[in-house]
Structure formats: C-alpha cells, structure tokens
Backbone atoms as SQL, in Angstrom:
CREATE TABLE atoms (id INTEGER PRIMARY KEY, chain TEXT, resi INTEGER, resn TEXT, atom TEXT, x REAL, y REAL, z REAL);
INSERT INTO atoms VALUES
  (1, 'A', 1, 'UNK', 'N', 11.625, 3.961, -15.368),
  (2, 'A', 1, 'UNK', 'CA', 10.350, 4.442, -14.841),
  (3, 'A', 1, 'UNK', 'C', 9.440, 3.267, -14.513),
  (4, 'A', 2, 'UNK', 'N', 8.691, 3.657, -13.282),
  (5, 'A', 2, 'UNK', 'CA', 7.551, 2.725, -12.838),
  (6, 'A', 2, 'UNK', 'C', 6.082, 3.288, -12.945),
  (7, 'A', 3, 'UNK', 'N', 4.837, 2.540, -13.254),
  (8, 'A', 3, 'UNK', 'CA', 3.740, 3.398, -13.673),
  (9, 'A', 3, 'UNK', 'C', 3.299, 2.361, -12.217),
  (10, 'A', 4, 'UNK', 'N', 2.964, 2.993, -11.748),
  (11, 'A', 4, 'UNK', 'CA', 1.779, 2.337, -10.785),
  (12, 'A', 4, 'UNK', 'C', -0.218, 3.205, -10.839),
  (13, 'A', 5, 'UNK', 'N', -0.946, 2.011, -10.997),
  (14, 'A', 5, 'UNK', 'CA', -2.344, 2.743, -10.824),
  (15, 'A', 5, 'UNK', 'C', -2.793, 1.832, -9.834),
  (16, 'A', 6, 'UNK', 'N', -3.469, 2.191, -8.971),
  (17, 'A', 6, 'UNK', 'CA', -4.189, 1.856, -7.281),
  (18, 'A', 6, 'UNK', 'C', -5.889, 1.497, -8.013),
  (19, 'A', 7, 'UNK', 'N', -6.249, 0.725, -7.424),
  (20, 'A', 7, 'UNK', 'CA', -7.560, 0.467, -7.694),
  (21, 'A', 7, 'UNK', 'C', -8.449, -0.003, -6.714),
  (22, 'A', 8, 'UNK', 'N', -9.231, -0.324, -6.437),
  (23, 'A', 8, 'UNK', 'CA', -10.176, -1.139, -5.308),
  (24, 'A', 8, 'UNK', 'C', -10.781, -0.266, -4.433),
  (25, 'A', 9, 'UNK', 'N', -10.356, 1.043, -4.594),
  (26, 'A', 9, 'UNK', 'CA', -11.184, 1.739, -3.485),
  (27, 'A', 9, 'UNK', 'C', -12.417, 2.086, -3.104),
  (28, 'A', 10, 'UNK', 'N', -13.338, 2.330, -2.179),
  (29, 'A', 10, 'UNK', 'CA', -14.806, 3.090, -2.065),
  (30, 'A', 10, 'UNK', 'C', -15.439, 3.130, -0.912),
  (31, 'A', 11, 'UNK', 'N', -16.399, 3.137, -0.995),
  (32, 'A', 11, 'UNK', 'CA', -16.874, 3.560, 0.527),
  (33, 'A', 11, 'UNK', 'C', -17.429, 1.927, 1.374),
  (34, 'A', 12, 'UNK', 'N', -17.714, 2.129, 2.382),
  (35, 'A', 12, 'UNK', 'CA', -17.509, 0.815, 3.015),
  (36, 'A', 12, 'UNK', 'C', -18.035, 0.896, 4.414),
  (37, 'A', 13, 'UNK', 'N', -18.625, 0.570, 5.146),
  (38, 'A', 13, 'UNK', 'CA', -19.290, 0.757, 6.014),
  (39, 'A', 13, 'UNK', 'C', -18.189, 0.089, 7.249),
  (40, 'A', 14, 'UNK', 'N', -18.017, 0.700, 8.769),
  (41, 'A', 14, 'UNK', 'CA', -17.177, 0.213, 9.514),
  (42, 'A', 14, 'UNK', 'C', -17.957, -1.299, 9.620),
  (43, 'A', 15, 'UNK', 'N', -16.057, -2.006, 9.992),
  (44, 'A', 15, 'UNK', 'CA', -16.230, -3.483, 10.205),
  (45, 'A', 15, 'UNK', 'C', -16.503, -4.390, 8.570),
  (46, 'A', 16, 'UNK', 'N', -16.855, -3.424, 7.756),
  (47, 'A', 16, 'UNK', 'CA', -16.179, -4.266, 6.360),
  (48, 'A', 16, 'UNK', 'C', -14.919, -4.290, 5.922),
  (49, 'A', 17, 'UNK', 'N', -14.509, -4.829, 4.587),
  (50, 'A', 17, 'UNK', 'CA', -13.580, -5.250, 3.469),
  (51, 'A', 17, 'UNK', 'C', -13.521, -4.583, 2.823),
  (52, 'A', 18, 'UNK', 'N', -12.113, -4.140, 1.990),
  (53, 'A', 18, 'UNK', 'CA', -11.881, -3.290, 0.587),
  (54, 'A', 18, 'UNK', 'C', -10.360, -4.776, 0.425),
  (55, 'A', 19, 'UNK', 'N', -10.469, -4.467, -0.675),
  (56, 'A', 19, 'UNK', 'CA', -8.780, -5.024, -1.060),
  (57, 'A', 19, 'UNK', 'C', -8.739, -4.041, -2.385),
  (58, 'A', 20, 'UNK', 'N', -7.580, -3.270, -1.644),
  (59, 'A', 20, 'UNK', 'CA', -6.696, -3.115, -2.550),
  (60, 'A', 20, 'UNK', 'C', -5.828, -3.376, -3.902),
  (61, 'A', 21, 'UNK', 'N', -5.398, -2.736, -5.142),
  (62, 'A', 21, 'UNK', 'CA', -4.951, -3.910, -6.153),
  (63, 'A', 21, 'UNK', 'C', -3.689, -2.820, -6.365),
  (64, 'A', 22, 'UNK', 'N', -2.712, -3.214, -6.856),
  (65, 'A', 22, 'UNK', 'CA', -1.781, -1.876, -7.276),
  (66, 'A', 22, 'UNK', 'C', -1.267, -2.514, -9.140),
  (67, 'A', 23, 'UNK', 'N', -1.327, -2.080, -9.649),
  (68, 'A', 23, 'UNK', 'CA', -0.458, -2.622, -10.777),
  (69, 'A', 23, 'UNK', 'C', 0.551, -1.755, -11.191),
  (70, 'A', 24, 'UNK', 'N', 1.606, -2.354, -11.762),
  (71, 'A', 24, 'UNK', 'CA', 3.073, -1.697, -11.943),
  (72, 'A', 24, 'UNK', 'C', 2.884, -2.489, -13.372),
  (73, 'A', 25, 'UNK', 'N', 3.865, -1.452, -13.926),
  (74, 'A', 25, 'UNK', 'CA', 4.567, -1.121, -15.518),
  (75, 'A', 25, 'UNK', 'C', 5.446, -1.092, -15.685),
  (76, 'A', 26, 'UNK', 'N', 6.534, -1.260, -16.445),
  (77, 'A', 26, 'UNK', 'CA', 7.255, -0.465, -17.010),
  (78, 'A', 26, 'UNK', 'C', 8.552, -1.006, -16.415),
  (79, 'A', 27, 'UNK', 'N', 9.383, -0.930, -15.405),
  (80, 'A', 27, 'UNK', 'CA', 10.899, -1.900, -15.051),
  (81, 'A', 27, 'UNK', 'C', 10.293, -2.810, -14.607),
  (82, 'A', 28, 'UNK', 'N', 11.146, -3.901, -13.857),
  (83, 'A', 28, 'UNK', 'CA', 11.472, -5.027, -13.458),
  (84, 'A', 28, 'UNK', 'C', 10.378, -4.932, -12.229),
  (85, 'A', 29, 'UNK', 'N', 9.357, -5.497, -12.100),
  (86, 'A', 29, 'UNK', 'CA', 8.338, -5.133, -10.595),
  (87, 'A', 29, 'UNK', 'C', 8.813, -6.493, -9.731),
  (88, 'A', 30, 'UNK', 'N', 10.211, -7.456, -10.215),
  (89, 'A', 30, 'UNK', 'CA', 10.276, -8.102, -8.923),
  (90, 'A', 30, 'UNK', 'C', 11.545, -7.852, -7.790),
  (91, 'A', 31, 'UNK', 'N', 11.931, -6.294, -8.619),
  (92, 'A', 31, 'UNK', 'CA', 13.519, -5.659, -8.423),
  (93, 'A', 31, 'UNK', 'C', 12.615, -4.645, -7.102),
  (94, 'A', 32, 'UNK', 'N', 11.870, -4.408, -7.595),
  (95, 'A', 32, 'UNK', 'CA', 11.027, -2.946, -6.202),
  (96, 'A', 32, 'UNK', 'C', 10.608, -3.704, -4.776),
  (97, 'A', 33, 'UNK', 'N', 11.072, -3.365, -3.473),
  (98, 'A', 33, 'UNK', 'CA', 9.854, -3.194, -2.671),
  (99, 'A', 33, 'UNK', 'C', 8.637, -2.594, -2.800),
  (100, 'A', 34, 'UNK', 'N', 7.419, -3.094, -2.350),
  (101, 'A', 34, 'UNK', 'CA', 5.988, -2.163, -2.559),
  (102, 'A', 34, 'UNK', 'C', 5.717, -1.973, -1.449),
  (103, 'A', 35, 'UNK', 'N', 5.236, -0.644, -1.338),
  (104, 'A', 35, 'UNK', 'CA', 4.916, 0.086, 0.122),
  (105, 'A', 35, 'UNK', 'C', 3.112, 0.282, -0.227),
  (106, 'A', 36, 'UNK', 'N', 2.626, 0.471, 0.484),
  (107, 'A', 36, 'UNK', 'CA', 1.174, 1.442, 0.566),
  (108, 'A', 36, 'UNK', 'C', 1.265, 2.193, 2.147),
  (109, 'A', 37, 'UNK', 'N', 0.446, 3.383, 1.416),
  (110, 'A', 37, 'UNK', 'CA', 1.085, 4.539, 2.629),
  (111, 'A', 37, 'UNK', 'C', -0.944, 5.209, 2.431),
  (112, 'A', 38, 'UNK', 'N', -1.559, 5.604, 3.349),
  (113, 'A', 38, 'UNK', 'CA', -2.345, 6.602, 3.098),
  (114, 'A', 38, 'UNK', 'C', -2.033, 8.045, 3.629),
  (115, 'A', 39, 'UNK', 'N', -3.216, 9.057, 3.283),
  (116, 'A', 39, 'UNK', 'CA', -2.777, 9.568, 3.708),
  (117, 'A', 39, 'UNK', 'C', -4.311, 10.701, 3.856),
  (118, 'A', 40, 'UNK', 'N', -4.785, 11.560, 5.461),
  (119, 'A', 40, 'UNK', 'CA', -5.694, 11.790, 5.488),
  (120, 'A', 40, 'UNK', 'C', -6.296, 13.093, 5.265),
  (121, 'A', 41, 'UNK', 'N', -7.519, 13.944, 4.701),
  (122, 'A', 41, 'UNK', 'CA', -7.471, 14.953, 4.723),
  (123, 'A', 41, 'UNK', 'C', -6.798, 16.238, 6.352),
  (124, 'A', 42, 'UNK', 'N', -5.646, 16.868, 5.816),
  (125, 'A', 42, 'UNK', 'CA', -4.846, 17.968, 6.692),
  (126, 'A', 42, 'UNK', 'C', -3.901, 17.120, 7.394),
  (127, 'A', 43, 'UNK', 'N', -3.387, 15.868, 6.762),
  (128, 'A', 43, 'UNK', 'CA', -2.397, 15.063, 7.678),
  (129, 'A', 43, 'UNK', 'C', -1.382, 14.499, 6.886),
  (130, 'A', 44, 'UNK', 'N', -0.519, 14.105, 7.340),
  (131, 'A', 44, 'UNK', 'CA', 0.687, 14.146, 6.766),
  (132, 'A', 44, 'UNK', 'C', 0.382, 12.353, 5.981),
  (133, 'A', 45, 'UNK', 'N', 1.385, 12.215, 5.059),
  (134, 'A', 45, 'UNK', 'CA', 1.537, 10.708, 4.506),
  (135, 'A', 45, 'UNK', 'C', 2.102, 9.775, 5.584),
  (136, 'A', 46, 'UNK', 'N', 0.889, 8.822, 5.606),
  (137, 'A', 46, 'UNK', 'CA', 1.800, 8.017, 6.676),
  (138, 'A', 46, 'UNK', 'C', 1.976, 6.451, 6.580),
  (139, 'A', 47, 'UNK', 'N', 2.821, 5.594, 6.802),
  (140, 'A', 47, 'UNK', 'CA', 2.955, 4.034, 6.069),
  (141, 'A', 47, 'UNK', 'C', 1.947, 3.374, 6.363),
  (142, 'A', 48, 'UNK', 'N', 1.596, 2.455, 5.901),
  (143, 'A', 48, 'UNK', 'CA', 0.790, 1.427, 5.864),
  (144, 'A', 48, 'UNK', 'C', 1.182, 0.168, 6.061),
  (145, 'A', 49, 'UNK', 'N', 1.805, -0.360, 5.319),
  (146, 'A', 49, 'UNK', 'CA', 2.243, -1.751, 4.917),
  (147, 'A', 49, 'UNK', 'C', 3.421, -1.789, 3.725),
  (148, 'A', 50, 'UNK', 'N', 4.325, -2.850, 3.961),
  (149, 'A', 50, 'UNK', 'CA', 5.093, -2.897, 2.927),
  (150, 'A', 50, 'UNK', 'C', 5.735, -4.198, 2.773),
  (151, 'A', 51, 'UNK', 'N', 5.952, -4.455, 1.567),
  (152, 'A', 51, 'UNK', 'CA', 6.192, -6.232, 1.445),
  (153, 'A', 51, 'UNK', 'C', 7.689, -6.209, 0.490),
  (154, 'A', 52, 'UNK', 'N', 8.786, -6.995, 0.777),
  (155, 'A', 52, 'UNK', 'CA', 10.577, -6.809, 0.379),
  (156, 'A', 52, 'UNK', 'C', 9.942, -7.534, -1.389),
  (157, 'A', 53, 'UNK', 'N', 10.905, -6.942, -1.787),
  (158, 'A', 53, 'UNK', 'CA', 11.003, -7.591, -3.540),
  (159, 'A', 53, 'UNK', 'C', 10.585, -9.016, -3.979),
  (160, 'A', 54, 'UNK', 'N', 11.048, -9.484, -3.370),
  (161, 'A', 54, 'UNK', 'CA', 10.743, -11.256, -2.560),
  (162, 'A', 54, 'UNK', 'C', 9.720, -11.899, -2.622),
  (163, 'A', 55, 'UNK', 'N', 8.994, -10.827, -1.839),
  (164, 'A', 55, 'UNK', 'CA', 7.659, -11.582, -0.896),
  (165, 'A', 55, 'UNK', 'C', 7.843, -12.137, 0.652),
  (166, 'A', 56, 'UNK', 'N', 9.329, -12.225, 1.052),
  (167, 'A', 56, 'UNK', 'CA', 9.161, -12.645, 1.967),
  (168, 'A', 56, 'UNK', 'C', 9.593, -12.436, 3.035),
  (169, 'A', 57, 'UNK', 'N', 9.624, -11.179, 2.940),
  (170, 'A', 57, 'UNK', 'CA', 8.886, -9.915, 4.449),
  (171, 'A', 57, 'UNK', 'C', 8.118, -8.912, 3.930),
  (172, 'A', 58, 'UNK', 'N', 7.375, -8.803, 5.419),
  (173, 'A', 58, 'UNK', 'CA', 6.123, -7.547, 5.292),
  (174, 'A', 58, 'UNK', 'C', 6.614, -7.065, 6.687),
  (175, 'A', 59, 'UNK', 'N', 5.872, -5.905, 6.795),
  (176, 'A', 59, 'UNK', 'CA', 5.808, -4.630, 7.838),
  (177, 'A', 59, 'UNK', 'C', 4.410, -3.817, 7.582),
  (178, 'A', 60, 'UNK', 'N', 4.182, -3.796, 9.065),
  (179, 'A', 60, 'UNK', 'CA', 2.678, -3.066, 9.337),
  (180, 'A', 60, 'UNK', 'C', 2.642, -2.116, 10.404),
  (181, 'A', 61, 'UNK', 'N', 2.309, -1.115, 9.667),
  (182, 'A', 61, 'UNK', 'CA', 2.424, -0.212, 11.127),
  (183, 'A', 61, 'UNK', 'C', 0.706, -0.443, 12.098),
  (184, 'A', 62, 'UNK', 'N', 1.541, -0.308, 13.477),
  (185, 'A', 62, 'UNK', 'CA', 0.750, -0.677, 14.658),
  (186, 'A', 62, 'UNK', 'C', -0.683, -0.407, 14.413),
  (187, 'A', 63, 'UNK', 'N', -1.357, 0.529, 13.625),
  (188, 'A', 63, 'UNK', 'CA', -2.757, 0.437, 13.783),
  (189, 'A', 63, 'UNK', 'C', -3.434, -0.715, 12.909),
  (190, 'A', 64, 'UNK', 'N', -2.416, -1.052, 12.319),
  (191, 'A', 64, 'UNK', 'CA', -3.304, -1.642, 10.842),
  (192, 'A', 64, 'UNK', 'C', -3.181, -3.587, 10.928),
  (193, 'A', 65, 'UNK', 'N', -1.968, -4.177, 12.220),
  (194, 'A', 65, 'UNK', 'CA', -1.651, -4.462, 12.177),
  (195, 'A', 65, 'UNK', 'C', -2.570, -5.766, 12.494),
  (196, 'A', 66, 'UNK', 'N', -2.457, -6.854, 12.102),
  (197, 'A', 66, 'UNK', 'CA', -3.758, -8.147, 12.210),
  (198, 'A', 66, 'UNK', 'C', -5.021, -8.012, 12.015),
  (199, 'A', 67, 'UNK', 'N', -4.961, -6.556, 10.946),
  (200, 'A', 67, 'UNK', 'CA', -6.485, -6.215, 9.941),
  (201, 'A', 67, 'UNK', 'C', -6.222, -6.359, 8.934),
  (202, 'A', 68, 'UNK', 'N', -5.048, -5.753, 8.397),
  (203, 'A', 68, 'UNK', 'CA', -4.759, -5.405, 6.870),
  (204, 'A', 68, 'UNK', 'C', -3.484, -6.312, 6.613),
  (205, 'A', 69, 'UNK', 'N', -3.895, -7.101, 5.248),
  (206, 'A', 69, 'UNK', 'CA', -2.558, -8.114, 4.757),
  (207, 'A', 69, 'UNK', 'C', -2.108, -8.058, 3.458),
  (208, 'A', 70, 'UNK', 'N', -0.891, -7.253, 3.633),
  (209, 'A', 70, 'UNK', 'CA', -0.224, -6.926, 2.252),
  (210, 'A', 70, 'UNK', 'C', 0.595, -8.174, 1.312),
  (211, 'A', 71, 'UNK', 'N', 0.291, -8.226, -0.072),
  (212, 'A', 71, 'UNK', 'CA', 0.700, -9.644, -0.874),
  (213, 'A', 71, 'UNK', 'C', 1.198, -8.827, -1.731),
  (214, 'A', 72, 'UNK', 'N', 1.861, -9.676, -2.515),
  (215, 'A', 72, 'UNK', 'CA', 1.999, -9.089, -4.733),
  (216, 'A', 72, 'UNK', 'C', 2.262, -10.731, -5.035),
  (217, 'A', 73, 'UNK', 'N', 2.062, -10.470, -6.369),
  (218, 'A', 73, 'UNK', 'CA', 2.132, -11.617, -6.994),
  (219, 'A', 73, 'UNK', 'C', 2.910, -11.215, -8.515),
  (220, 'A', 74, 'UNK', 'N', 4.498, -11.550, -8.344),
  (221, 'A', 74, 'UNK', 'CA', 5.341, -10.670, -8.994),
  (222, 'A', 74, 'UNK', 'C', 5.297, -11.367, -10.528),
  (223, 'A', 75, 'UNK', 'N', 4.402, -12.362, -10.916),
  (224, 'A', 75, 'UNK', 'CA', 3.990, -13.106, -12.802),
  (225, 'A', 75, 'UNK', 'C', 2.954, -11.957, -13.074),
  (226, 'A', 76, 'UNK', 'N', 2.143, -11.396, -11.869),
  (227, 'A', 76, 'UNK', 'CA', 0.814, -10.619, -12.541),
  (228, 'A', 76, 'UNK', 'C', 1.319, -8.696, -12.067),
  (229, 'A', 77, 'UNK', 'N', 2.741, -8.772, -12.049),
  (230, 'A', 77, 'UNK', 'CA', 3.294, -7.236, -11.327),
  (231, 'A', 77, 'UNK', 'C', 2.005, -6.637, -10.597),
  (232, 'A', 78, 'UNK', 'N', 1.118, -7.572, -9.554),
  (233, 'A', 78, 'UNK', 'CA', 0.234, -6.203, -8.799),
  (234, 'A', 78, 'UNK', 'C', 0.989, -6.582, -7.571),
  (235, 'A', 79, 'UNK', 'N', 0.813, -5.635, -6.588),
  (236, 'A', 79, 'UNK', 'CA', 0.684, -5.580, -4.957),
  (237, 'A', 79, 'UNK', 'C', -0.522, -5.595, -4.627),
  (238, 'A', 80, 'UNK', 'N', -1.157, -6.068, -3.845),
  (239, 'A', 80, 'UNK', 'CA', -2.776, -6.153, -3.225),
  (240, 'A', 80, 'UNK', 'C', -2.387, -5.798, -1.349),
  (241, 'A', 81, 'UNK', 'N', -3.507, -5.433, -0.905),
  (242, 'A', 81, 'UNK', 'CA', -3.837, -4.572, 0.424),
  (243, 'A', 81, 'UNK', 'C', -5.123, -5.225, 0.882),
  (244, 'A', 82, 'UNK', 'N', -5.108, -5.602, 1.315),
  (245, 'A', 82, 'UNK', 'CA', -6.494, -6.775, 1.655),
  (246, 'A', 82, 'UNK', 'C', -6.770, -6.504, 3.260),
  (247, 'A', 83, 'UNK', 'N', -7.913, -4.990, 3.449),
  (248, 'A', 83, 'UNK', 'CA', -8.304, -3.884, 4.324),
  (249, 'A', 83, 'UNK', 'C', -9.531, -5.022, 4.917),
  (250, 'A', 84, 'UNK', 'N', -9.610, -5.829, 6.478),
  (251, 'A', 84, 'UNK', 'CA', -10.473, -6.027, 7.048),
  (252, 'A', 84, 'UNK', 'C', -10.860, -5.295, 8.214),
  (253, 'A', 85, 'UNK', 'N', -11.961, -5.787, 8.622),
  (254, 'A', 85, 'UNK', 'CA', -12.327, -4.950, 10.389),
  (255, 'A', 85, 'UNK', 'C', -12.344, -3.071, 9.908),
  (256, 'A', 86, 'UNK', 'N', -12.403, -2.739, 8.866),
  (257, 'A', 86, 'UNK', 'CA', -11.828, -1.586, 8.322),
  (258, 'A', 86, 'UNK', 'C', -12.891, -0.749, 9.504),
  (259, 'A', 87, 'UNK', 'N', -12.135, 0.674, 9.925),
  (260, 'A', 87, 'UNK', 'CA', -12.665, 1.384, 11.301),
  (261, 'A', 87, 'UNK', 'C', -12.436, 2.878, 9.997),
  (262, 'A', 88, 'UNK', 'N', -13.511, 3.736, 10.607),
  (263, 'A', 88, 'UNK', 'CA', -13.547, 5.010, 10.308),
  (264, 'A', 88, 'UNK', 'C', -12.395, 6.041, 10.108),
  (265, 'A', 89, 'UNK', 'N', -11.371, 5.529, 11.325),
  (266, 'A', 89, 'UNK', 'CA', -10.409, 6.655, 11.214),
  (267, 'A', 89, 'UNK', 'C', -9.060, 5.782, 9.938),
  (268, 'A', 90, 'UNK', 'N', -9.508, 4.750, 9.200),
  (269, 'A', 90, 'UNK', 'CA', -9.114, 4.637, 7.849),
  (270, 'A', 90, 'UNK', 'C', -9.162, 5.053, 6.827),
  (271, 'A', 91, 'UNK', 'N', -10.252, 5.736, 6.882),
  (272, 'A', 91, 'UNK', 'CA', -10.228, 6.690, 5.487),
  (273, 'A', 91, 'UNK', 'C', -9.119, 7.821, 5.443),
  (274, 'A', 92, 'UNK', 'N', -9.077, 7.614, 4.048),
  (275, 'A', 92, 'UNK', 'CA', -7.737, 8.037, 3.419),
  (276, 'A', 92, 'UNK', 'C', -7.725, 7.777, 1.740),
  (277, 'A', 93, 'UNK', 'N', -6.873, 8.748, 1.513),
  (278, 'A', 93, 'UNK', 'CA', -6.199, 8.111, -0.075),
  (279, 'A', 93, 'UNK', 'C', -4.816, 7.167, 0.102),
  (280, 'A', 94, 'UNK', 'N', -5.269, 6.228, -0.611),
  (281, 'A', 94, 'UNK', 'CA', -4.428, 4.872, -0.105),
  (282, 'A', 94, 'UNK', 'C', -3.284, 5.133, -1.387),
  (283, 'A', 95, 'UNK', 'N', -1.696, 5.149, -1.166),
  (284, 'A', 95, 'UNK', 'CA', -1.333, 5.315, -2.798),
  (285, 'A', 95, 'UNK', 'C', -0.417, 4.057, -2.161),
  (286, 'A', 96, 'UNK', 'N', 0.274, 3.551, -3.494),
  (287, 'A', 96, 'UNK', 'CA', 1.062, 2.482, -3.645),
  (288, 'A', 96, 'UNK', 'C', 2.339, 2.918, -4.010),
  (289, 'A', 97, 'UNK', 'N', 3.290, 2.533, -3.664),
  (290, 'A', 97, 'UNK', 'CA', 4.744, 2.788, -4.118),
  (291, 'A', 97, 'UNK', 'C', 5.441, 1.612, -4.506),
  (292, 'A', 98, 'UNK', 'N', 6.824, 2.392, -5.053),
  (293, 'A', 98, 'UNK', 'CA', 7.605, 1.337, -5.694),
  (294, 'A', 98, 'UNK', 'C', 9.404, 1.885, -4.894),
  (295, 'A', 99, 'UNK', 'N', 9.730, 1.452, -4.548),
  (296, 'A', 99, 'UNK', 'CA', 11.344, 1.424, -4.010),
  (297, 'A', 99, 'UNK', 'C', 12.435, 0.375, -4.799),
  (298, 'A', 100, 'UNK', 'N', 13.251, 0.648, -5.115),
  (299, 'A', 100, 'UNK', 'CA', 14.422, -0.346, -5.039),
  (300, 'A', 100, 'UNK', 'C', 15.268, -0.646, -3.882),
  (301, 'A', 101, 'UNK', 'N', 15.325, -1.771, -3.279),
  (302, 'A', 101, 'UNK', 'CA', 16.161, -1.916, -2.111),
  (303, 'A', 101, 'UNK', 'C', 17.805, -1.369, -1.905),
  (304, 'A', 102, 'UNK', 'N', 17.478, -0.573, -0.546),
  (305, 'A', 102, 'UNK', 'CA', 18.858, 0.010, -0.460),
  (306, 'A', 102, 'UNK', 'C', 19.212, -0.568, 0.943),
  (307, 'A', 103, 'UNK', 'N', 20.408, -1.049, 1.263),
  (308, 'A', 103, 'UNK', 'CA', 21.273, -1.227, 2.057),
  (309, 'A', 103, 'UNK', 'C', 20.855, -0.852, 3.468),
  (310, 'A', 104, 'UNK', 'N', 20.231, -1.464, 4.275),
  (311, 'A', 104, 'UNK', 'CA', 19.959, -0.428, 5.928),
  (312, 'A', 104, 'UNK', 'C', 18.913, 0.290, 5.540),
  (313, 'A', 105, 'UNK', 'N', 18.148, 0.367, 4.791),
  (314, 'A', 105, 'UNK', 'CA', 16.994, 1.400, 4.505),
  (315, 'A', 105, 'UNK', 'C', 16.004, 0.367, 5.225),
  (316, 'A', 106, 'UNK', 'N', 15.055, 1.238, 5.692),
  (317, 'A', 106, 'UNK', 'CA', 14.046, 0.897, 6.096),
  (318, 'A', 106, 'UNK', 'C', 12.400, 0.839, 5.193),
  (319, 'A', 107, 'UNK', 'N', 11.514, -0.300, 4.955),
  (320, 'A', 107, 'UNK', 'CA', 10.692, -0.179, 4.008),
  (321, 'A', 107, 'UNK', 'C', 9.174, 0.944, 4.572),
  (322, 'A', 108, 'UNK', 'N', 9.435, 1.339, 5.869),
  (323, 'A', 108, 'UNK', 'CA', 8.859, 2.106, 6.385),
  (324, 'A', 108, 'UNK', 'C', 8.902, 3.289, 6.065),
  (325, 'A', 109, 'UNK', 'N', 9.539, 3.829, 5.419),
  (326, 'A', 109, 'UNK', 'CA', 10.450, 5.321, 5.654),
  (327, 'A', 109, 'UNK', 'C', 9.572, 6.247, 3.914),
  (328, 'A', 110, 'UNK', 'N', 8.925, 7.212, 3.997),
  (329, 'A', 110, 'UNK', 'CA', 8.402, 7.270, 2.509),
  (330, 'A', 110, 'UNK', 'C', 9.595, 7.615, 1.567),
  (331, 'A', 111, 'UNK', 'N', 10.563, 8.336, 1.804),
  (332, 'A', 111, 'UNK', 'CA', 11.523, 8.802, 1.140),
  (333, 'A', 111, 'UNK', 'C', 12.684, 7.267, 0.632),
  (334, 'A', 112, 'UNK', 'N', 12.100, 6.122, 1.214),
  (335, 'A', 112, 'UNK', 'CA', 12.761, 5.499, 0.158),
  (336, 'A', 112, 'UNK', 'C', 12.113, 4.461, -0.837),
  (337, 'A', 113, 'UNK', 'N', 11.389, 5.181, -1.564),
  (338, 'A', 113, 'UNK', 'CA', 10.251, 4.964, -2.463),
  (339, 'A', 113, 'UNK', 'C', 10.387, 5.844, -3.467),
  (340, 'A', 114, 'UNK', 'N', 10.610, 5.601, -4.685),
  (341, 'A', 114, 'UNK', 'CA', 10.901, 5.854, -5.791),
  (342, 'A', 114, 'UNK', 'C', 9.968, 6.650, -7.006),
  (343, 'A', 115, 'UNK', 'N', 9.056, 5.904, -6.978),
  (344, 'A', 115, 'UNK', 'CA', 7.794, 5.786, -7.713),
  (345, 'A', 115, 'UNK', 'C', 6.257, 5.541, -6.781),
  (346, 'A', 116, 'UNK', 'N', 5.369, 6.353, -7.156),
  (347, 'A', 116, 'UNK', 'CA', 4.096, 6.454, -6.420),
  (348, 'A', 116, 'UNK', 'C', 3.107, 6.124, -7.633),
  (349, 'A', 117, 'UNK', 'N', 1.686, 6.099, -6.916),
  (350, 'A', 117, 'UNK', 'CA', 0.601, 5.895, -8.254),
  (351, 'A', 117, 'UNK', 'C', 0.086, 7.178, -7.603),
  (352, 'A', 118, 'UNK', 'N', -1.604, 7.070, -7.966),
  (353, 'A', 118, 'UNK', 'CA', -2.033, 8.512, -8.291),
  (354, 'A', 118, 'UNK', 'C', -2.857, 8.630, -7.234),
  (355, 'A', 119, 'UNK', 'N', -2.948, 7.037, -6.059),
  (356, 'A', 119, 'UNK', 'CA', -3.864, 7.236, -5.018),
  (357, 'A', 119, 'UNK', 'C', -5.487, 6.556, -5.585),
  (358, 'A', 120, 'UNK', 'N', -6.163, 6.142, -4.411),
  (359, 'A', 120, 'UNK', 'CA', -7.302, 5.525, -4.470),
  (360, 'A', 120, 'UNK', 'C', -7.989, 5.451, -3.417),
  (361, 'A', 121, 'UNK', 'N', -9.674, 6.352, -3.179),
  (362, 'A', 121, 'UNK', 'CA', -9.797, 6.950, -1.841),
  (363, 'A', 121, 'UNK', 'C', -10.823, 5.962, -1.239),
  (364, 'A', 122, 'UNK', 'N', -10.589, 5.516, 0.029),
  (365, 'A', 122, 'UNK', 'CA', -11.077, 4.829, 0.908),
  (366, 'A', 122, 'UNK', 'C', -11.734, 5.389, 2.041),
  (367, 'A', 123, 'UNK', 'N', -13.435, 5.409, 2.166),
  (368, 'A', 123, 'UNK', 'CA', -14.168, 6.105, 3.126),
  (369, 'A', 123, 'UNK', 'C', -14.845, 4.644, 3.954),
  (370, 'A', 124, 'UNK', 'N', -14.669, 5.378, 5.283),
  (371, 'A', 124, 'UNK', 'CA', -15.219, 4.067, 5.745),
  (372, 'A', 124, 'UNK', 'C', -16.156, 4.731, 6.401),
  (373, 'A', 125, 'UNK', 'N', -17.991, 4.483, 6.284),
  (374, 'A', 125, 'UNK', 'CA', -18.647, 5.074, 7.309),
  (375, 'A', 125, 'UNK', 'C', -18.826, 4.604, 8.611),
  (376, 'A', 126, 'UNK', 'N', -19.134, 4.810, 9.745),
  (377, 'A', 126, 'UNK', 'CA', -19.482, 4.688, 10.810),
  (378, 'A', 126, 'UNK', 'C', -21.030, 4.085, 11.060);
C-alpha cells in the first residue's frame, strides 16, 4: 500500500502560483511513477503531469504545458506541481497518484495508477 496526501491548494487569483506538494508512505516511493490528474466540477478526471520513477522523464498534457512543472524528490518521498500563469479554467481538485511501471504503458493513461490521495482543491479567480 501507498498513502498519498496532496497539499498546497487554494484560491489564487488568475496569472498567479500554487505549488503543489504530494507526500507518499508506506512502499518504496522511488519504485512508483507520480501522476497528478485534476479533475472539474461535472467532468471527467483528466491528466495533468507525470514524472517516470527516475526523475528523468515528465509528460504534460497540452494545456498545462510551459506553465506547470512537475518534480519529486525521491530522499523526501514528495512529488511537487509547481502551477504558474495559473488561468481560471484550472480549477479543479488536483489528486496525486502513484503507478508502478508497466511495460508499454503509458504515464498518461489514469488506469495505470495504482494508488490516489484524497485530492486538493484549486480555485483560480478571474
């Protein structure tokens, strides 16, 4: 089992900063990929960012992409999300995941993510 809790979230006025923090528990946190996915009121979960066991690949999906810069720092088991230029249609509950790497899997994909936290909600006003 993996415990993940999400932290850093709140309200934020467009064109500011949030960073994100994720902390993991419990197995090996340098064996997981970490994903962050939000997800918006009446809309489906959708990816965010995700960084290989490593550290050394990431993936960003197209909206988020040369705003938001996903890290971990696998001595202190967090993942961090470091949200700039942040725009309105960002708000969301931001959750963090945990995957073990599989073969041809994609770190995009939510179903190959193992372990989730409990979410951490991000309003951005206008």
């Amino acid at each position: 089992q993996v415990q993940l809790v999400e932290s850093g979230g709140g309200l934020v006025q467009a064109g500011g900063s949030l960073r994100l923090s994720c902390a993991a528990s419990g197995r090996t946190f340098s064996n997981y990929n970490m994903g962050w996915f939000r997800q918006a009121p009446g809309k489906e979960r959708e990816f965010v960012a995700a960084i290989k066991w490593s550290g050394g690949s990431s993936s960003y999906a197209d909206s988020v992409k040369d705003r938001f810069t996903i890290s971990r720092d696998n001595a202190k088991n967090t993942v961090y999300l470091q949200m700039n230029s942040l725009k309105p249609e960002d708000t969301a509950v931001y959750y963090c995941a945990a995957g073990l790497p599989r073969l041809g899997a994609t770190m995009r994909y939510k179903a190959n993510y193992d372990y989730w936290g409990q979410g951490t909600q991000v309003t951005v006003s206008s």
